[in-house]
SERO-4910 file (N, C-alpha, C, O; in steps of 0.05 Angstrom, whole numbers):
BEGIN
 pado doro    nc1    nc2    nc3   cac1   cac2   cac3    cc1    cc2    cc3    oc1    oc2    oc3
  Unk    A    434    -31     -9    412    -45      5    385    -32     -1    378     -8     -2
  Unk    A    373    -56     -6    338    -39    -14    326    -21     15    331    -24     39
  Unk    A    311     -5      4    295      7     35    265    -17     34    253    -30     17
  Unk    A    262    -14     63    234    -35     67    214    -16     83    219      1     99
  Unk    A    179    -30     67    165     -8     86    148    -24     90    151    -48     83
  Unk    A    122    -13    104     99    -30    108     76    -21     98     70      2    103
  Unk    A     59    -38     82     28    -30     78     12    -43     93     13    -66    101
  Unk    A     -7    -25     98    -26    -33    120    -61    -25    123    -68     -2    127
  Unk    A    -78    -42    120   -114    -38    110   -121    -29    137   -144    -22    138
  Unk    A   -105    -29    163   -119    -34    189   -138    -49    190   -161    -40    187
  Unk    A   -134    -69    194   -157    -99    186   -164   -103    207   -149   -103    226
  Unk    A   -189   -107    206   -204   -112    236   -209   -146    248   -227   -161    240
  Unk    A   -185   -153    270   -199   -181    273   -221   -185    282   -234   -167    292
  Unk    A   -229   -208    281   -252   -221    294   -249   -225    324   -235   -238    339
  Unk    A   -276   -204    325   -285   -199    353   -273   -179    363   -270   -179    387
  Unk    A   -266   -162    351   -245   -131    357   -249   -106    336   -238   -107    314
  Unk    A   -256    -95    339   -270    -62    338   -244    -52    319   -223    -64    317
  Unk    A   -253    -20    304   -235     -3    275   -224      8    304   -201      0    308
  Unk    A   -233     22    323   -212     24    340   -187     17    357   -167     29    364
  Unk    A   -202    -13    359   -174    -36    362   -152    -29    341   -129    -21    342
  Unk    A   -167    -36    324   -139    -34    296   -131     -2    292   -110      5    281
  Unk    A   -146     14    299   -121     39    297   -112     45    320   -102     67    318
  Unk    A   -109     34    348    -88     28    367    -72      6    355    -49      3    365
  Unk    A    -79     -9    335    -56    -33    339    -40    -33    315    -24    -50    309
  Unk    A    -48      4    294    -31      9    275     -8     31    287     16     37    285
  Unk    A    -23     37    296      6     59    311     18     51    333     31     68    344
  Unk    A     18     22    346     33      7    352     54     -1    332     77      7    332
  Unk    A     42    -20    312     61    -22    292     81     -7    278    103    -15    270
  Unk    A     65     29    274     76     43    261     99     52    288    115     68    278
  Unk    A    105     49    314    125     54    325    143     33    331    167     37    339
  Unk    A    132      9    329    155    -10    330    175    -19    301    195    -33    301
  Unk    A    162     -7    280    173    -16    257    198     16    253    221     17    245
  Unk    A    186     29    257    203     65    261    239     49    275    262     49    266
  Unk    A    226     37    298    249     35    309    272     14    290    295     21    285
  Unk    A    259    -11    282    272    -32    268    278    -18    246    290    -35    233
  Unk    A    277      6    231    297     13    211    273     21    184    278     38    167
  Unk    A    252      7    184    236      6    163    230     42    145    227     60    162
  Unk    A    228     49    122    223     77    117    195     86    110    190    109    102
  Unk    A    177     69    114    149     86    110    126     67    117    128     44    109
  Unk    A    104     76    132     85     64    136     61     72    118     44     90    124
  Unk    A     61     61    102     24     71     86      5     56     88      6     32     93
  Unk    A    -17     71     85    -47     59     90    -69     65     63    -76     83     48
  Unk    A    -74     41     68    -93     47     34   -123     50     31   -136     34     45
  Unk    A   -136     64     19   -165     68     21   -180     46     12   -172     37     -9
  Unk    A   -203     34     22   -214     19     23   -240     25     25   -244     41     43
  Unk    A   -270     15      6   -294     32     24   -310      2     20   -305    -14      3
  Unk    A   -332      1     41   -361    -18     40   -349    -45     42   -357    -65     31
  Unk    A   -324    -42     61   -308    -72     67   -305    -75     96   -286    -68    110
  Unk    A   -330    -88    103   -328    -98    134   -300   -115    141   -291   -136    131
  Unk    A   -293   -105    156   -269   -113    162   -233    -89    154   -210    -86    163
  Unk    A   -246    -82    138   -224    -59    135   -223    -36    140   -238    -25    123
  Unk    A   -214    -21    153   -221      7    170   -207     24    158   -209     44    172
  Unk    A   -191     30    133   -174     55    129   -190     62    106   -181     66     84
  Unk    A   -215     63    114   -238     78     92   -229    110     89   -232    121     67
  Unk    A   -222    122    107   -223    149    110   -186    161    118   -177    175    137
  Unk    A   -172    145     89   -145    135     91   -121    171     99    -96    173    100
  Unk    A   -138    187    102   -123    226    101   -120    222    133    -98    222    144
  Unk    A   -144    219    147   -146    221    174   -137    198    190   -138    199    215
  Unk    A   -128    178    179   -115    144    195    -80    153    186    -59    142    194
  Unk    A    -84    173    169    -58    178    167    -38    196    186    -17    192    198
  Unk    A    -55    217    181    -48    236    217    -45    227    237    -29    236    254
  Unk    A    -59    205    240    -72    192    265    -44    177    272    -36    176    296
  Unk    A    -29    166    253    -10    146    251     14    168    248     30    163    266
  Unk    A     19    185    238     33    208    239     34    221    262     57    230    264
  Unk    A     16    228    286     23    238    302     38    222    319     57    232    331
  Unk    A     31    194    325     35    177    349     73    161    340     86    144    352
  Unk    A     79    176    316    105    166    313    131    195    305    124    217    299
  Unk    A    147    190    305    171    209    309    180    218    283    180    242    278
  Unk    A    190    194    260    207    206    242    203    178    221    223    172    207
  Unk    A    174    159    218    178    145    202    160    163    174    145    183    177
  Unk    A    163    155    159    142    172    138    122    156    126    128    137    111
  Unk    A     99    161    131     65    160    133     61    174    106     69    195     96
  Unk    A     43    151     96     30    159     76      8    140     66     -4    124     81
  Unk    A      2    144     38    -25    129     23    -14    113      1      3    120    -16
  Unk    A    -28     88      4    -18     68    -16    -39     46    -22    -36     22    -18
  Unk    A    -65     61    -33    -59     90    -41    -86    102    -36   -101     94    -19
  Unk    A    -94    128    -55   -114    143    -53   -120    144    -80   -108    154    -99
  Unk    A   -155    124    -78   -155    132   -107   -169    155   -119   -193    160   -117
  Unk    A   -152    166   -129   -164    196   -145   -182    195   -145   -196    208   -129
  Unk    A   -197    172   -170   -215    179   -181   -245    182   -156   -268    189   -158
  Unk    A   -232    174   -138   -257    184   -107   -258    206   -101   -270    211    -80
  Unk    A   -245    231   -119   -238    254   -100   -241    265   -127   -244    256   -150
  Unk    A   -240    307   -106   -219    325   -126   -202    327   -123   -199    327    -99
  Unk    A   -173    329   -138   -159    327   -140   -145    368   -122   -123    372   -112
  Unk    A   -161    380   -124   -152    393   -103   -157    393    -81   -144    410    -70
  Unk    A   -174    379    -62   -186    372    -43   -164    350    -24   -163    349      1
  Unk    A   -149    332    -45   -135    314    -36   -108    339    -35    -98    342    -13
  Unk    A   -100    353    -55    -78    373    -50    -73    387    -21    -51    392    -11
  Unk    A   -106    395     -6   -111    406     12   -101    389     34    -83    394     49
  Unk    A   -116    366     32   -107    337     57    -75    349     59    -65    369     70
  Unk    A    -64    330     44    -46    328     37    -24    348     51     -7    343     68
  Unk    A    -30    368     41    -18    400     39    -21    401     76      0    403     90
  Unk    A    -42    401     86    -41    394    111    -28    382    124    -19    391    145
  Unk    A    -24    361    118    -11    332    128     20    344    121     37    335    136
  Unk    A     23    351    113     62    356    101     65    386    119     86    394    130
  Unk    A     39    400    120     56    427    142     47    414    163     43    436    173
  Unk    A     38    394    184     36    386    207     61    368    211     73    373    232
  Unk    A     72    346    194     87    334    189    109    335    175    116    315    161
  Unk    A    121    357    176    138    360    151    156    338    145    159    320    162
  Unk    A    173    335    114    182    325    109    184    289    113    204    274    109
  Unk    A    150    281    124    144    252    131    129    250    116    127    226    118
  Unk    A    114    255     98     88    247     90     90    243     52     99    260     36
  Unk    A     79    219     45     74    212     11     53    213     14     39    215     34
  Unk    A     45    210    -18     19    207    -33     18    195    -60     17    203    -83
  Unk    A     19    167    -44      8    152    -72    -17    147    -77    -36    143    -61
  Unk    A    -16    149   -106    -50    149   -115    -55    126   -139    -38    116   -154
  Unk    A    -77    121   -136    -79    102   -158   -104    110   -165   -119    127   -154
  Unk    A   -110     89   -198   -142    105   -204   -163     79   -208   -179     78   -226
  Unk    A   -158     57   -189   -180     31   -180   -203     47   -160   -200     71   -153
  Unk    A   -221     35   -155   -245     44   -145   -232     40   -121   -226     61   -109
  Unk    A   -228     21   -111   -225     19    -77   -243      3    -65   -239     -7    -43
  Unk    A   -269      0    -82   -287    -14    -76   -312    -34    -97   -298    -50   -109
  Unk    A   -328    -37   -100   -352    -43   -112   -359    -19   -127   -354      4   -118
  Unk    A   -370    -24   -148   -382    -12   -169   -402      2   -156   -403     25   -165
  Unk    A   -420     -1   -138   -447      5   -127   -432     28   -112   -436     51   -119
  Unk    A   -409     22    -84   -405     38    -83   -385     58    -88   -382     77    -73
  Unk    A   -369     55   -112   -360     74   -127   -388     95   -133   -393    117   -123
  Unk    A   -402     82   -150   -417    107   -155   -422    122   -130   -412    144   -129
  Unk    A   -438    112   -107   -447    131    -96   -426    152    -84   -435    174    -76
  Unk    A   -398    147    -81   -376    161    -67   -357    185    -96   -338    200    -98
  Unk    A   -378    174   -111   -367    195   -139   -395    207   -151   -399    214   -174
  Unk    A   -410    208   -131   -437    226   -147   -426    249   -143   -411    255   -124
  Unk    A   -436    265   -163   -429    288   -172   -395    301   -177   -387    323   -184
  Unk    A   -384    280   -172   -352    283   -183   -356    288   -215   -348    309   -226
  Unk    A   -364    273   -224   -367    269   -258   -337    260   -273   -328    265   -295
  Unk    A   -326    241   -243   -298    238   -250   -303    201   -252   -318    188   -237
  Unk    A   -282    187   -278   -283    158   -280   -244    158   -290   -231    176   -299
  Unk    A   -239    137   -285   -217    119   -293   -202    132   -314   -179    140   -313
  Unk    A   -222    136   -337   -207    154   -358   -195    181   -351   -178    193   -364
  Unk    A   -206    189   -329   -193    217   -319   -171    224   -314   -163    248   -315
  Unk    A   -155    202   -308   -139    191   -279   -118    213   -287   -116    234   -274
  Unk    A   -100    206   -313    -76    223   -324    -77    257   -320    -58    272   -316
  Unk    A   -105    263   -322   -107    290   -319   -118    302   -290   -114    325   -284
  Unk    A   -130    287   -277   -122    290   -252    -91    291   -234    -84    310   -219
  Unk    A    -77    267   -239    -55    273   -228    -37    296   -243    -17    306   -232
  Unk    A    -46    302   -269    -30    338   -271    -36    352   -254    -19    366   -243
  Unk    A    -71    352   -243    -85    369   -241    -68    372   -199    -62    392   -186
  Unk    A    -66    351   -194    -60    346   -164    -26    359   -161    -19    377   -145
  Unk    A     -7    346   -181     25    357   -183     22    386   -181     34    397   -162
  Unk    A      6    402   -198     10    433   -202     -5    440   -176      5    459   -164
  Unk    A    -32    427   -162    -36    442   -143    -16    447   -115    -19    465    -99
  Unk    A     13    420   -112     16    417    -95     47    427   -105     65    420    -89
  Unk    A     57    442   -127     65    448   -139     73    483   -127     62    487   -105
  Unk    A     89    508   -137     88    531   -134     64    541   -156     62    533   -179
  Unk    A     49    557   -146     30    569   -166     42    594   -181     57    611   -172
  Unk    A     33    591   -203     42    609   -223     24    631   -227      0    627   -227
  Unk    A     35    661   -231     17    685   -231     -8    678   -242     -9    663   -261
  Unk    A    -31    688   -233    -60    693   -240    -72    667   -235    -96    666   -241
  Unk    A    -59    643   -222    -76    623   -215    -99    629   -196    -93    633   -172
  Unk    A   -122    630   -202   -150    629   -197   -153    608   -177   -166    617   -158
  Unk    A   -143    580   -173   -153    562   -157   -128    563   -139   -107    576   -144
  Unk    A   -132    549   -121    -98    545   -106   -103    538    -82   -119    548    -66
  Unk    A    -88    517    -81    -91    497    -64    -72    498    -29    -51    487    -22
  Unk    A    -95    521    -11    -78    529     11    -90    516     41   -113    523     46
  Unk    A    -78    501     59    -42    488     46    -44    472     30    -65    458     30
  Unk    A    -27    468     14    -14    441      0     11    455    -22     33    446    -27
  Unk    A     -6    486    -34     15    498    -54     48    505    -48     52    520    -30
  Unk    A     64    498    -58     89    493    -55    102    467    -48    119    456    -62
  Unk    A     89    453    -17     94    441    -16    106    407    -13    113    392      5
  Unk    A    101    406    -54    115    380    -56    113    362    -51    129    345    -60
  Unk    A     91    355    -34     98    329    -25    101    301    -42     81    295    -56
  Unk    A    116    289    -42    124    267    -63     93    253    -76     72    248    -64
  Unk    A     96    250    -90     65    227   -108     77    214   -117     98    218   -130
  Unk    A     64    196   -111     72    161   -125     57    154   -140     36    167   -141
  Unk    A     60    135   -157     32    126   -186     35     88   -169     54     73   -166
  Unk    A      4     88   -160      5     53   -158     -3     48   -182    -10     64   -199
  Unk    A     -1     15   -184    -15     -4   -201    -10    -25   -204     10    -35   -194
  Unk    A    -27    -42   -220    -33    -71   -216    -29    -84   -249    -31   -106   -259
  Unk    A    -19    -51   -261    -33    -67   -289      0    -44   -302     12    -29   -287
  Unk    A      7    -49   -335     16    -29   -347     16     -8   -349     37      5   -352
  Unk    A     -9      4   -346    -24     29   -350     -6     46   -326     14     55   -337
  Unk    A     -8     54   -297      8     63   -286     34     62   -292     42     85   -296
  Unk    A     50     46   -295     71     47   -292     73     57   -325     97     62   -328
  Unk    A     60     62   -347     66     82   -371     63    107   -362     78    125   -372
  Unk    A     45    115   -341     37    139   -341     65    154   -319     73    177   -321
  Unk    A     74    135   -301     88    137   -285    113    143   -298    123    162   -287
  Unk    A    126    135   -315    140    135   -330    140    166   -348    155    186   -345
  Unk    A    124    162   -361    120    202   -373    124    214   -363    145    227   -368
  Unk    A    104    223   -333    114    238   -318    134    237   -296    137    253   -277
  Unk    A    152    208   -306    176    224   -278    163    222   -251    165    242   -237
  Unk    A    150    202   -241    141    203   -226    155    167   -203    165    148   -215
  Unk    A    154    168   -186    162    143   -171    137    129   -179    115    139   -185
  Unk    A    146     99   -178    122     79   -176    123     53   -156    141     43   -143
  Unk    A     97     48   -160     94     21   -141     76     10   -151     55     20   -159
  Unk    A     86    -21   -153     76    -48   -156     46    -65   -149     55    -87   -156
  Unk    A     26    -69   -143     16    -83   -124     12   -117   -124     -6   -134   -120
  Unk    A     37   -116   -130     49   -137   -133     35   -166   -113     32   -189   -121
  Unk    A     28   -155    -85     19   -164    -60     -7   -180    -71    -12   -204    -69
  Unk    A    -18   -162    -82    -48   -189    -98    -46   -190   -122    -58   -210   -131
  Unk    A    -35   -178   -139    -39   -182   -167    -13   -178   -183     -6   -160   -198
  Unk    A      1   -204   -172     34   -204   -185     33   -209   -220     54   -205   -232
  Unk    A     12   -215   -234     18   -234   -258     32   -205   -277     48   -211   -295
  Unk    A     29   -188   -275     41   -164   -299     71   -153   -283     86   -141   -298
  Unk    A     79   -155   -260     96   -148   -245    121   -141   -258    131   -119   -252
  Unk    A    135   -159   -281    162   -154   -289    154   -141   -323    172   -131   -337
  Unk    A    129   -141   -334    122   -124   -356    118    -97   -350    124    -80   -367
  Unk    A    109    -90   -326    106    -63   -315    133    -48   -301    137    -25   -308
  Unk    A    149    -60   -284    182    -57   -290    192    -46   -305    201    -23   -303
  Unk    A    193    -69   -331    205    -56   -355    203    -34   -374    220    -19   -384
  Unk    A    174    -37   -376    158    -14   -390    162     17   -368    165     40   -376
  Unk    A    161      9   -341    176     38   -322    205     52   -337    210     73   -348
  Unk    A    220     26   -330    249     33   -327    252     43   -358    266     63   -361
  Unk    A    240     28   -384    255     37   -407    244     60   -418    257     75   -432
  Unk    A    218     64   -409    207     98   -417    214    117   -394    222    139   -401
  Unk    A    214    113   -376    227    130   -353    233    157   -363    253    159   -377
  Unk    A    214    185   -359    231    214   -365    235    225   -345    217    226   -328
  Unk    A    258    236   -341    275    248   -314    251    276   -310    240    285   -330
  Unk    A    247    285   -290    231    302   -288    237    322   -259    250    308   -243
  Unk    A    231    346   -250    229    361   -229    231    346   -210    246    353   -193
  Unk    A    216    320   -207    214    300   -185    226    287   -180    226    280   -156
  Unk    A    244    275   -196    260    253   -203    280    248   -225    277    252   -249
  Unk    A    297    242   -214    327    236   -235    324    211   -252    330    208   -276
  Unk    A    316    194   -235    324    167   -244    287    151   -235    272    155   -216
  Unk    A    286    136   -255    272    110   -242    267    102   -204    288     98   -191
  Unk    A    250    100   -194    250     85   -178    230     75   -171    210     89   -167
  Unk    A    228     49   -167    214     27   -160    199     16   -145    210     -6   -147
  Unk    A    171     10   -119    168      0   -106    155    -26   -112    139    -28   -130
  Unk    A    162    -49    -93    149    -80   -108    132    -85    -73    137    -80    -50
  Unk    A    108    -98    -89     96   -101    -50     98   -130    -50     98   -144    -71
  Unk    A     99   -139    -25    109   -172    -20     83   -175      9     76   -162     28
  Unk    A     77   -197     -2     55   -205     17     78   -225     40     90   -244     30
  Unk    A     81   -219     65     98   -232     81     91   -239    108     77   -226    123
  Unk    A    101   -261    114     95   -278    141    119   -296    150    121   -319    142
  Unk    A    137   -283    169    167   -285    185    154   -297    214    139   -286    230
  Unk    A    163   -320    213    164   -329    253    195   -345    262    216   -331    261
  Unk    A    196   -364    268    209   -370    279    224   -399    262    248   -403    264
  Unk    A    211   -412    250    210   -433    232    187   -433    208    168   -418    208
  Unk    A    193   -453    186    178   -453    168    155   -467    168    142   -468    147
  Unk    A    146   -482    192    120   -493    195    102   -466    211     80   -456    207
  Unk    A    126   -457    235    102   -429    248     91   -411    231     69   -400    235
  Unk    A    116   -406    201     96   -385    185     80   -393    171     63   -376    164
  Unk    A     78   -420    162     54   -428    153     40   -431    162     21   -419    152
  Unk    A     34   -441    178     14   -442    210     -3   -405    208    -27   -399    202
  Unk    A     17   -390    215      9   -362    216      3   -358    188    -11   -337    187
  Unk    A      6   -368    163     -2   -354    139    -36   -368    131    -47   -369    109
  Unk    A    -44   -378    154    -72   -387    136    -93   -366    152   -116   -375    152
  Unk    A    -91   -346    162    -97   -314    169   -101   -310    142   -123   -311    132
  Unk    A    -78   -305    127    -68   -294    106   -103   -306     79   -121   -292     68
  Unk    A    -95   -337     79   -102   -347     63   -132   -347     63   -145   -349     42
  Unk    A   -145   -343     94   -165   -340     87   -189   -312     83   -212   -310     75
  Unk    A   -166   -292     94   -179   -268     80   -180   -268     47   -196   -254     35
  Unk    A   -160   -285     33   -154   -279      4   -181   -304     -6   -190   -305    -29
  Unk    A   -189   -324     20   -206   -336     -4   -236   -319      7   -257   -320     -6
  Unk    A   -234   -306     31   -265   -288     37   -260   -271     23   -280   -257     28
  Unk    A   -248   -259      9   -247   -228     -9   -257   -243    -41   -271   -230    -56
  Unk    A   -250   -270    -48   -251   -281    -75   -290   -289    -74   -308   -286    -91
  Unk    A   -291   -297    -54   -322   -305    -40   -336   -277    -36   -360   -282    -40
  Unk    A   -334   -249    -32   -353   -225    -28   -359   -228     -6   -381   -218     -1
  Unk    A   -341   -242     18   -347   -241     46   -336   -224     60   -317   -212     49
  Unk    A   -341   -217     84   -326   -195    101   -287   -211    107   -279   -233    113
  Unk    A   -276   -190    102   -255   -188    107   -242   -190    141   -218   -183    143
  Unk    A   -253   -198    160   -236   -197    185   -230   -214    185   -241   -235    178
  Unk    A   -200   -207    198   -175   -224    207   -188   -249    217   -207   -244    231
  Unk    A   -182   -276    213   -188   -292    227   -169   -302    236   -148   -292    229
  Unk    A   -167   -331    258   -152   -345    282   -137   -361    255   -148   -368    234
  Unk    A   -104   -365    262    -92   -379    242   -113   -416    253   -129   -421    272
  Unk    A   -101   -440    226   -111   -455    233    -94   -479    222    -78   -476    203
  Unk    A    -99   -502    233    -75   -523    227    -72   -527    197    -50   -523    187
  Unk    A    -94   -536    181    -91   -536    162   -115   -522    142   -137   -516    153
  Unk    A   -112   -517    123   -142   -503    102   -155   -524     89   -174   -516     75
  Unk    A   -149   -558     90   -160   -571     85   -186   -570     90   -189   -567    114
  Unk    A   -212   -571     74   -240   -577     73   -243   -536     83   -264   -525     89
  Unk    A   -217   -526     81   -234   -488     80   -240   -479     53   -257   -462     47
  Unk    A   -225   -492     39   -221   -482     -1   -227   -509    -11   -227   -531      0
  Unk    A   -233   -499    -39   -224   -532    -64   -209   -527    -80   -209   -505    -92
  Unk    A   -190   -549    -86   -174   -542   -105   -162   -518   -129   -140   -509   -136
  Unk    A   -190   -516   -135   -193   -490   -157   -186   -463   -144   -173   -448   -157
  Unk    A   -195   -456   -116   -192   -434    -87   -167   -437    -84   -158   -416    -75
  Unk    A   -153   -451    -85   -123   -453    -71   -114   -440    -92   -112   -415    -91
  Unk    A   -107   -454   -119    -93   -451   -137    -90   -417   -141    -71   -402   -146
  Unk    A   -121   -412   -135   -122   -372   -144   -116   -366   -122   -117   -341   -123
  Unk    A   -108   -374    -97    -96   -355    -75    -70   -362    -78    -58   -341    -75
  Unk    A    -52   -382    -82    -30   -389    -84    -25   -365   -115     -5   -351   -112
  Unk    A    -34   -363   -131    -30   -350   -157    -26   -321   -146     -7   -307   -153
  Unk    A    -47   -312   -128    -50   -290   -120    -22   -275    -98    -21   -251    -93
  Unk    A    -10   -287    -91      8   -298    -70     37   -308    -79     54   -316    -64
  Unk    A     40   -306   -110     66   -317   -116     80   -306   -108     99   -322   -105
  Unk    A     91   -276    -97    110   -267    -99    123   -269    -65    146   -262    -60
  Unk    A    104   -278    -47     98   -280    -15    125   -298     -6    131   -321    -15
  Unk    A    137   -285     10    157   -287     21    149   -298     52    152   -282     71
  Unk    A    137   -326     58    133   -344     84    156   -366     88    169   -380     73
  Unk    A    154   -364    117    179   -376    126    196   -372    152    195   -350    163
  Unk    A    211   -388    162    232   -381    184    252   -354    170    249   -342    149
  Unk    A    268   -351    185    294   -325    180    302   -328    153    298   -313    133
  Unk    A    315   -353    157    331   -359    135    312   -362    102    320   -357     80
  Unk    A    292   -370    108    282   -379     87    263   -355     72    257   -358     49
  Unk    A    254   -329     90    248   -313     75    272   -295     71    268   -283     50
  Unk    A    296   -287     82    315   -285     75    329   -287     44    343   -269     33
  Unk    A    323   -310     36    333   -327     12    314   -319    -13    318   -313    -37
  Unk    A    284   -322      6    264   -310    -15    257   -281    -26    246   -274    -47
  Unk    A    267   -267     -4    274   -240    -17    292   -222    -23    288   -199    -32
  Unk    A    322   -240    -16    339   -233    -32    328   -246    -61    328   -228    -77
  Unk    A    319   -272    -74    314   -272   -101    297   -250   -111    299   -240   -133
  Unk    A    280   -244    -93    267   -218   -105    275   -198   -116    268   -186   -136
  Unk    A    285   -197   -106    309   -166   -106    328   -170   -139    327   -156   -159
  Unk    A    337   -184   -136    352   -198   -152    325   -199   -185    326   -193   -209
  Unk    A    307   -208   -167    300   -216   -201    282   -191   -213    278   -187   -237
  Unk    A    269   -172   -190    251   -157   -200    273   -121   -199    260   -100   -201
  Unk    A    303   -119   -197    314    -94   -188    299    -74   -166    301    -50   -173
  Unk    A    287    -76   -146    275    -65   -135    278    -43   -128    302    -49   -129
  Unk    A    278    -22   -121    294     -8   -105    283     -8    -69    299      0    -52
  Unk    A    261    -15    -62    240    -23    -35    217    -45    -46    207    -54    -67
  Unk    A    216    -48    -26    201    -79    -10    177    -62     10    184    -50     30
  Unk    A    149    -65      0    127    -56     22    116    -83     20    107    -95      0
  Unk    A    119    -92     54    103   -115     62     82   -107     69     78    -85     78
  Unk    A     64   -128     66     46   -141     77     35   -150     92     21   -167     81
  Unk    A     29   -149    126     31   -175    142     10   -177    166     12   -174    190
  Unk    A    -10   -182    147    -39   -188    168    -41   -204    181    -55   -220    170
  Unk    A    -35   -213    203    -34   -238    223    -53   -226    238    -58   -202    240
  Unk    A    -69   -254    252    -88   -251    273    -83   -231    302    -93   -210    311
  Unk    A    -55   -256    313    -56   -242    336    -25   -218    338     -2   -224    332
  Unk    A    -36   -188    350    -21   -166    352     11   -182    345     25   -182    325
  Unk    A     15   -194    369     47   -199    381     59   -220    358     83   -225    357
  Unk    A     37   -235    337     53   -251    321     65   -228    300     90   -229    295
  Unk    A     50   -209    287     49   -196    272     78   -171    275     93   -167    256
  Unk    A     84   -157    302    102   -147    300    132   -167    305    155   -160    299
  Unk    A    122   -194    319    150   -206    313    158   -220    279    179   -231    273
  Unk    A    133   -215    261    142   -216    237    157   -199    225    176   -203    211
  Unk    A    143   -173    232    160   -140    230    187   -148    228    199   -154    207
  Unk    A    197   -147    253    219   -154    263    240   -167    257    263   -157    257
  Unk    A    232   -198    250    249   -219    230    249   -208    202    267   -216    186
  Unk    A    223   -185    190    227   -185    162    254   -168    161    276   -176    154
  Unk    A    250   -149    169    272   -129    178    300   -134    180    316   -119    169
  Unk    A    311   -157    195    327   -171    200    336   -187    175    359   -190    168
  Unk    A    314   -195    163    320   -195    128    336   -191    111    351   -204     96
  Unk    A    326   -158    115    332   -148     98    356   -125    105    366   -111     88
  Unk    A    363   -125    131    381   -114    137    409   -128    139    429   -115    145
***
């Protein structure tokens, strides 16, 4: 059986405060603990009204303290915003407060706008091309240090904590692959390279300190209710943050709505539907069906949903049925 987890932007609805949404993630992150799910991550985001896990180290604790034994992490953190020992330090923190709960996946996308990439990387003198030598630079800090190391990353040195390689494109999943490292998909908005990046994982794959074997994460954009008209009903939440993110509009959650007729045109649908192929909406049965083909067609080894709904109580009874899924 695949493991299933959740990703989560803490998205801010309309007319409700980044506070609201980090009470209404560690709600989630304890109701999903209980239904079986194995990790809750939160991904960095910056200069996006509407998305609150800008400051993705500290929403992590935050979500780490208020739960027992699910494991909290980043999905992801992009390096290239940081030093790469600085994130060792987080990190290194987060794994001796939490032991044995906490990942770190990283990716090397901005997280944001070009405008403000730069200003959140002045004086880094760090870009995209870095990325490979940064995450050496992050493994060895979080790594045992070897005699005469000069820098050292306290806490974080020794303790391991797992790193993941995201991505959207080939490029991760080659790099992921060299180093023996776990990967993940982001499959959730940008499925079109999904089963070339797979392949190119699994057939270069080198066994490493970290890892024996290959392993896989695929993200699935998902929306579970009760029947297949309620989740569509509930998925135009979905549909219309994907056409305000395509538009450079703020991102909050909005009220689902009967239909998106006269919200998009033709051309808008097609790239959110494109964006969305891999989205598992529906009654029990029918995402059921859709992610067992998943499974099936992409070898997965986990499933990180997706599942931004408006209101609190639709959203964890999606939890719930996904779960039921997949269990």
């Amino acid at each position: 059986m695949a493991r299933f987890s959740v990703l989560d932007l803490a998205l801010v609805t309309e007319g409700s405060t980044p506070a609201d949404a980090y009470r209404r993630a560690v709600d989630v992150a304890r109701h999903v603990e209980r239904w079986g799910y194995t990790r809750y991550w939160l991904a960095e985001h910056h200069n996006m009204a509407g998305v609150a896990s800008a400051a993705t180290s500290v929403l992590i604790g935050h979500v780490a303290g208020g739960t027992s034994s699910i494991r909290v992490g980043s999905g992801g953190i992009m390096l290239p915003n940081h030093s790469s020992l600085v994130i060792a330090e987080q990190f290194g923190t987060l794994e001796t407060l939490y032991p044995g709960r906490i990942d770190l996946g990283v990716g090397r996308a901005p997280g944001s706008d070009h405008a403000t990439a730069r200003a959140i990387r002045r004086g880094l003198g760090s870009t995209e091309d870095a990325f490979p030598q940064q995450v050496r630079e992050l493994l060895a800090y979080l790594g045992p240090a070897p005699p005469g190391q000069l820098v050292r990353a306290f806490p974080g040195e020794g303790t391991e904590v797992p790193v993941w390689l995201l991505g959207s494109s080939t490029y991760s999943a080659q790099l992921a692959a060299s180093l023996g490292l776990r990967f993940a998909f982001a499959s959730h908005f940008a499925p079109e390279l999904l089963f070339d990046a797979l392949e190119i994982y699994r057939a270069e794959f080198r066994p490493s300190r970290w890892l024996d074997a290959p392993y896989a994460m695929v993200g699935v954009p998902a929306v579970a209710a009760e029947t297949d008209a309620e989740a569509e009903r509930l998925a135009t939440t979905l549909y219309q943050r994907a056409l305000a993110l395509m538009r450079g509009k703020p991102l909050h959650s909005r009220p689902p709505v009967a239909s998106m007729d006269g919200l998009w045109d033709d051309a808008e649908r097609a790239m959110v539907e494109r964006r969305l192929s891999v989205a598992a909406i529906g009654g029990p049965e029918t995402v059921r069906r859709r992610l067992r083909a998943l499974l099936e067609r992409t070898g997965a080894d986990e499933l990180i949903f997706t599942c931004d709904l408006y209101h609190h109580a639709d959203r964890l009874r999606s939890f719930e049925l996904l779960a039921g899924a997949m269990l």
